[in-house]
N, C-alpha and C positions, 0 to 999 in steps of 0.2 A: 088545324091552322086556318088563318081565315084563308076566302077564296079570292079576296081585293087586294093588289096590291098594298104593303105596310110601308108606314114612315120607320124611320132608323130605331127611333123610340121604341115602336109598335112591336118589331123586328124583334134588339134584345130584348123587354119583358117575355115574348113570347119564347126566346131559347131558355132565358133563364128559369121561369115556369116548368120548361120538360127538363131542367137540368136539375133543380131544385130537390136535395133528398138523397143523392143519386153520388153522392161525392164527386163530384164532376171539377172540374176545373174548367176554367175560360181564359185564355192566355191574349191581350192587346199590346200591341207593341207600337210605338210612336213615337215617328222622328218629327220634332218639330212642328207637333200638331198648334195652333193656336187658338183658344174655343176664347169667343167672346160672352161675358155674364152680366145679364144683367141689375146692377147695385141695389134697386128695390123695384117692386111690384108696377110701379109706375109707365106708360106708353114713354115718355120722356128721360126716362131713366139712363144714365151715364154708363157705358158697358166699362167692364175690369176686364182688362186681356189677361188670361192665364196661357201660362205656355207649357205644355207635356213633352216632354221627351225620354223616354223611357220605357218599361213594361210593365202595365196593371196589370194582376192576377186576381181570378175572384173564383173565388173556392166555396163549393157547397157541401151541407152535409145533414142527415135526419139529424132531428132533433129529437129525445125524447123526453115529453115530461115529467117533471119528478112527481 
C-alpha cells in the first residue's frame, strides 16, 4: 500500500486489486447518497444528479483461460 495518504478512488482500486481472484465480495450500502456526473468531458459541462439508495455488491472471482 502506498505510504501517502489515498484519494477515495486511490483507496477502492487499491482494495479491489488485493480482492481481485480471491472470490471476495464488497458489500456498499446507501441511503440517499446523491453523486453529481458530469454530461461530457467539457470544464463547463452540466452535471446529472443520480441518486443511490440501496446496496451495491461487487463480487470477484479467478478467471481462467480457455
Amino acid at each position: 500500500m502506498a505510504t501517502e495518504p489515498l484519494t477515495w478512488p486511490e483507496m477502492a482500486m487499491e482494495i479491489f486489486d488485493k480482492l481481485t481472484g480471491r472470490e471476495a465480495e464488497v458489500t456498499y450500502e446507501f441511503e440517499n447518497l446523491e453523486v453529481y456526473v458530469p454530461a461530457h468531458h467539457e470544464e463547463d459541462a452540466k452535471l446529472a444528479r443520480w441518486k443511490l439508495n440501496g446496496i451495491l455488491k461487487i463480487r470477484t472471482r479467478a478467471h481462467t483461460p480457455d
